[in-house]
N, C-alpha and C positions, 0 to 999 in steps of 0.2 A: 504494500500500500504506500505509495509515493506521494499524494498529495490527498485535500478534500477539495470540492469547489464546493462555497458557500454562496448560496445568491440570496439577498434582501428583496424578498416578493415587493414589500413596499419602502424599500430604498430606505430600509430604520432598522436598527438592530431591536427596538420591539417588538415590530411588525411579524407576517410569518415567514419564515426561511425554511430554503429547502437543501440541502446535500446530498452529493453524490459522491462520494471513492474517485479517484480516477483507474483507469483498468478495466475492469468487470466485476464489480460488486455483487455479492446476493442482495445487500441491503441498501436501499435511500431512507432518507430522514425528513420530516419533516415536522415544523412547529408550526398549529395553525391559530388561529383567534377561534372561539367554537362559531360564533357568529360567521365567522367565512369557510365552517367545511363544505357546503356544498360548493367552492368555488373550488373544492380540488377532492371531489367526489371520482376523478379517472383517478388522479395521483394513489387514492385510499382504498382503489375495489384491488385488493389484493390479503395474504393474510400477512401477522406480522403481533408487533410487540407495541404495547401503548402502556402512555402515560398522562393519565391526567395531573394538571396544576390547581392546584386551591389556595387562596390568596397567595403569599411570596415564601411560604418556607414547609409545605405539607404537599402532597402527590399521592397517586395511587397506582399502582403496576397491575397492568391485565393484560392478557394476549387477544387476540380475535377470538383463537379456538378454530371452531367450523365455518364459518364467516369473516367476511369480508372484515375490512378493520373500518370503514365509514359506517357496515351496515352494524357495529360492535359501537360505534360510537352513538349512533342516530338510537340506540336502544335503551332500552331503560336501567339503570345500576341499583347497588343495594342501599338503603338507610336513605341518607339526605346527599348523598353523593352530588346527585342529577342538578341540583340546586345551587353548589357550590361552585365547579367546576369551571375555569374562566378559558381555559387553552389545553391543548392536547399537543403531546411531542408522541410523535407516530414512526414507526420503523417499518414497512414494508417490505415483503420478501420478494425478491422478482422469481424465484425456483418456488420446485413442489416445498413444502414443508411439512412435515409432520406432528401429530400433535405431542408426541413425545419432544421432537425438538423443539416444539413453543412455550412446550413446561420446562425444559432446559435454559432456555434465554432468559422466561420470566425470574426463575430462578438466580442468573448469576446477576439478573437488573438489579433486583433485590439486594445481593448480596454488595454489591458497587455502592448500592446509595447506603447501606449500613455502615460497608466501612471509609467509603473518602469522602462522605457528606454530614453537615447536621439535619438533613432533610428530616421533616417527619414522614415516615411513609404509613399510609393508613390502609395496604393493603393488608386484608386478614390471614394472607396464607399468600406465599408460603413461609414459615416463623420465620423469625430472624436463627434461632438455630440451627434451621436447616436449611439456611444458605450459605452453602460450600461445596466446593469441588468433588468434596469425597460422598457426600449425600445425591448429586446431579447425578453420577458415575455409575449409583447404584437403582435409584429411586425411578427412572424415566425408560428402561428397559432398552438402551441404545446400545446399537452392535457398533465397532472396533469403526466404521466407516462413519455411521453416524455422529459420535462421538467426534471424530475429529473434524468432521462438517461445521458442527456447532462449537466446536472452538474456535475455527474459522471467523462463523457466523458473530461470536460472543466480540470478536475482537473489532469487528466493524463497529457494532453497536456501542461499547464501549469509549471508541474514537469518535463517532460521531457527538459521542456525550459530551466529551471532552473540548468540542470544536464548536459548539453552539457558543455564539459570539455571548462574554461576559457571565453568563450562566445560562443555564434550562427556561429559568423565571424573565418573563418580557422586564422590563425597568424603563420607570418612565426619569430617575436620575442615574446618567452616567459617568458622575464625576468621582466615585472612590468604590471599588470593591465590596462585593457584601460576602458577610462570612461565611455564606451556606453554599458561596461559587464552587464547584468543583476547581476551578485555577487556585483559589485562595483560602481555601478550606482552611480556619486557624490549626490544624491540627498536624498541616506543616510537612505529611509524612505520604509513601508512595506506597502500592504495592507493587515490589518486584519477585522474578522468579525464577526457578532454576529448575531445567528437564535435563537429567542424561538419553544420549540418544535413543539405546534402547528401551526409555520409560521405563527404566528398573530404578531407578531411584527420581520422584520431582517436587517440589515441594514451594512456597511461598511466603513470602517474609515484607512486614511492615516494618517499612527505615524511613525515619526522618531523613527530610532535601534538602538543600538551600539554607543551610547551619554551619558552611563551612567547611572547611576539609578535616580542621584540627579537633571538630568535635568530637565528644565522644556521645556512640548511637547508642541507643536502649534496644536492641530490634526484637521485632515479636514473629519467630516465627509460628507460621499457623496450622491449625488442626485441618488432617487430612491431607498430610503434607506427609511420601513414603519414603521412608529411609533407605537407605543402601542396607544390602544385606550382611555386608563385610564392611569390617574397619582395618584399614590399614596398620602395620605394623610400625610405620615410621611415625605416628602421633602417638600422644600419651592414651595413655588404659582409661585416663578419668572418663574419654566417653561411651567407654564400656562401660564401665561402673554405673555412671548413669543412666545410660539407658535401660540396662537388666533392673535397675531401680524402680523405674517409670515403666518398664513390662509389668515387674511385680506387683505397683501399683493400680493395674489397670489404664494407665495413663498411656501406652503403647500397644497394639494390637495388632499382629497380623502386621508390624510392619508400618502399621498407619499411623502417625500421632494423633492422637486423641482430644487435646486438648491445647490451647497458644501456649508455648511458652516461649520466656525471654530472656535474651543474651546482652553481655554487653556489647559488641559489635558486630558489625555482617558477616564479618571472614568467623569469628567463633557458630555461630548460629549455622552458614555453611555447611565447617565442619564436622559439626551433631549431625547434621542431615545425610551431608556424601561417608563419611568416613573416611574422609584424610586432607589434606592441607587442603585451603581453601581460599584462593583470594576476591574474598568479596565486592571488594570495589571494580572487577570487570566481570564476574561469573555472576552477580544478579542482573537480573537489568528486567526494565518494563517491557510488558504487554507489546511496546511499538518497538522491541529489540535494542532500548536504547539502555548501557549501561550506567551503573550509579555513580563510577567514577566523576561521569556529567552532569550527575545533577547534586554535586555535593557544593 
């Protein structure tokens, strides 16, 4: 993915915007006013992932499902939803999709606005809990192909999140960042990740960015995150130790971490994961393949 094109429908970064990947995307993007979806009722007859907006710091995540994502919008929702709702940010799929992989999306939307936003998200399912990588993997019945479609698929979406000029939320002032932006989230920090080729060992960790090179990181890495099987001979025992620890505990299963836990920096937290030396500052890197070296 080399670039996005962003176009301002009404030449305003409030107004609604559309996105496309350059390439061949499965996905476009679009943010509309609800007052104007029937002005992009072709853009919306497809299926895909939505989000409703309610005032400036609350959303809701749903997918179409069997249906179109206009004719998902034009319908009726649960509680006082219908009432609230002021703009919808829409992701359409141009491919077949399945409804295993729209509960995989919805799932990992979720799981983005839990962890890089203060958003409140008021959809009821799926928990916050159970969004993660290791629950998607199990939970949604997806074969080896599938699965990496929707990784694919997750990564578009994510980007386009990331690229909606200022934040998700229209803003009628744009003269100082608001806290809930994904760009300027007070919370300061990334997720990045590490796959061995053969997916015998991957796993993902939250590290502070933009703190400087000399800081020192607290980094968390996350549940459902798979260890290597073997530890190298050239690092200390202590991560043996630890680990048969955190097995014995329950805290380790099968291989899978169980539960966040937190290191004092990338290249330690690494280590725990691959079993053996590890230099974190180029072996993490984001979702857009971009190392932390660069974003420190």
């Amino acid at each position: 993915m080399s670039g996005v094109n962003i176009h301002l429908e009404d030449c305003t970064y409030d107004g609604n915007i559309t996105m496309e990947l350059e390439g061949s995307p499965a996905f476009r993007a679009l943010r509309v006013k609800r007052e104007d979806l029937k002005k992009y009722a072709d853009f919306l007859d497809g299926r895909g992932i939505i989000m409703l907006l309610i005032g400036t710091d609350s959303l809701y995540v749903d997918q179409s499902g069997h249906e179109t994502i206009y004719r998902r919008l034009e319908n009726t929702h649960s509680g006082e939803l219908d009432s609230k709702w002021h703009t919808a940010a829409a992701f359409r799929c141009s491919r077949e999709i399945t409804a295993g992989e729209l509960g995989y999306l919805e799932n990992a939307v979720c799981e983005d606005i839990y962890l890089r936003t203060n958003f409140v998200n008021l959809s009821p399912a799926p928990a916050e809990s159970d969004c993660n990588a290791q629950y998607r993997r199990k939970h949604y019945e997806l074969d080896a192909e599938m699965l990496r479609r929707c990784e694919e698929y997750e990564r578009e979406i994510i980007t386009y999140l990331r690229c909606f000029p200022y934040m998700i939320f229209p803003r009628t002032n744009l003269s100082a960042p608001a806290k809930n932006d994904w760009m300027w989230s007070d919370k300061l920090t990334d997720i990045f990740f590490y796959t061995r080729n053969d997916k015998s060992c991957y796993g993902w960790a939250e590290i502070p960015v933009l703190c400087g090179k000399t800081t020192k990181r607290h980094v968390i890495l996350r549940k459902g995150s798979k260890l290597s099987a073997n530890i190298s001979r050239s690092i200390n025992d202590k991560i043996g130790i630890q680990r048969r620890t955190l097995e014995h505990q329950g805290k380790i299963v099968d291989g899978i971490l169980m539960e966040d836990l937190t290191f004092d920096s990338p290249s330690a937290a690494g280590m725990f994961l691959t079993g053996r030396s590890f230099d974190g500052n180029v072996e993490w890197k984001t979702d857009e393949r971009i190392p932390l070296k660069d974003l420190l």
